[in-house]
N, C-alpha and C positions, 0 to 999 in steps of 0.2 A: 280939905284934902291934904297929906300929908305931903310933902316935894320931898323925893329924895334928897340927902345930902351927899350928891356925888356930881360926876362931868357928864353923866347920860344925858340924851340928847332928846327930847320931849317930840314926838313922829303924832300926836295929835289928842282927842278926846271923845270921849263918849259920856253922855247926857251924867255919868254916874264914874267914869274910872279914864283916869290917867293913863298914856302910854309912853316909855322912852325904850329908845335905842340902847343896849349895853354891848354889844356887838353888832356887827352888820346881818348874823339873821338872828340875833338874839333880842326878845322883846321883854321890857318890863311891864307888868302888865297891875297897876295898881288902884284896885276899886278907890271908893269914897271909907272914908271910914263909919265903921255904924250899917255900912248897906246891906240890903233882904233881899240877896239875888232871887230874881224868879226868872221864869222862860220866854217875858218880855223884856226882861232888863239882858237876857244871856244871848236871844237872838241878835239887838245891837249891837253886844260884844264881841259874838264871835265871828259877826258881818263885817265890825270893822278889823279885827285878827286874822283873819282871812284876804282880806284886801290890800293889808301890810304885805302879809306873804307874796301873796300876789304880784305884786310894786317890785319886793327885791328879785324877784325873777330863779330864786331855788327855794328849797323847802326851808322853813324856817323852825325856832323854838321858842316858848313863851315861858318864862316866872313868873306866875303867878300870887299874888300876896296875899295868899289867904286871912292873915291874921287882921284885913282890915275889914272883915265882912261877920256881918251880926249873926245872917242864918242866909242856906240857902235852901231850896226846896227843891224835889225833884226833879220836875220840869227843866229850871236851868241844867241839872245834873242831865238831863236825859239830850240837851241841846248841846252841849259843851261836848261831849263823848262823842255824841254826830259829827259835829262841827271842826273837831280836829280830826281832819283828813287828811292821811298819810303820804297825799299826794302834794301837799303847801306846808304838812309839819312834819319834823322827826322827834318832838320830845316837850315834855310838859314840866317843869316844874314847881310845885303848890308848896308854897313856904307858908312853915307854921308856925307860933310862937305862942300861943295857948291853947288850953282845953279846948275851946269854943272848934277853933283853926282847923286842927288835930282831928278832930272828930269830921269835919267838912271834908277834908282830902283823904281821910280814910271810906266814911261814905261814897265821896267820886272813883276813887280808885276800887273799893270793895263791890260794890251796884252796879258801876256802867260798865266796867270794860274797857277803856279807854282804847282809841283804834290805835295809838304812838304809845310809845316808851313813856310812863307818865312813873314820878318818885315824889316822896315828901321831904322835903328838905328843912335845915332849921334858918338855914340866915339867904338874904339875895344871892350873895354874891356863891355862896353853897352853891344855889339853883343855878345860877351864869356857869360857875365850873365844872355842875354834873350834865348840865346842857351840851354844855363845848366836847365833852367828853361821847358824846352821844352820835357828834355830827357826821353825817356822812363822810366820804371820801371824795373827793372832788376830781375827776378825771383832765391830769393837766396843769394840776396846782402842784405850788412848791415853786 
């Protein structure tokens, strides 16, 4: 699996995909490289994505790195679209970097529907600052 080369801060793992911290509700979210998402590999993921959210106690945002995933198949696509509830997220973003990628987040975003603000981005840190961009307003903050 690929380790970012940055100061994010690793919040745990799932059998197939890496997660860090890039902000306080922002997640990086980086499969295994090579992996065949299906709707068993997508329900762990999005159980343990949900449960982050959950922890930091407001809604949060996930990058996702698409460009490390060989193929995903429906199913996941049909679980991931469920799964982000606009009640623990405000925003998705699926970074691509090839053909393969590109077609994956066009797919998710063209078929499901996604319930949050979801964009295709080209680089992480794209995805961190069209996320941040995204965030709510926090009553109280400042």
């Amino acid at each position: 699996m690929r380790e970012p080369s940055s100061p994010w801060t690793p919040i745990g793992e799932t059998l197939n995909t890496q997660y860090y911290v890039a902000e306080e509700d922002i997640a990086i979210v980086m499969p295994q490289a090579g992996l065949k998402d299906d709707a068993a590999s997508a329900r762990i993921n999005i159980e343990f994505q949900t449960n982050w959210a959950k922890s930091c106690g407001t809604r949060c945002a996930v990058v996702v790195c698409l460009f490390q995933l060989l193929s995903q198949d429906s199913g996941a696509r049909r679980v991931y679209a469920r799964g982000m509830d606009p009640e623990f997220f405000y925003a998705v973003a699926l970074v691509v970097s090839n053909p393969i990628s590109r077609a994956i987040g066009s797919f998710f975003i063209g078929l499901t529907k996604p319930g949050v603000p979801t964009r295709i981005v080209a680089t992480i840190d794209e995805g961190i600052a069209w996320c941040g961009s995204q965030r709510p307003l926090r009553i109280g903050a400042g």
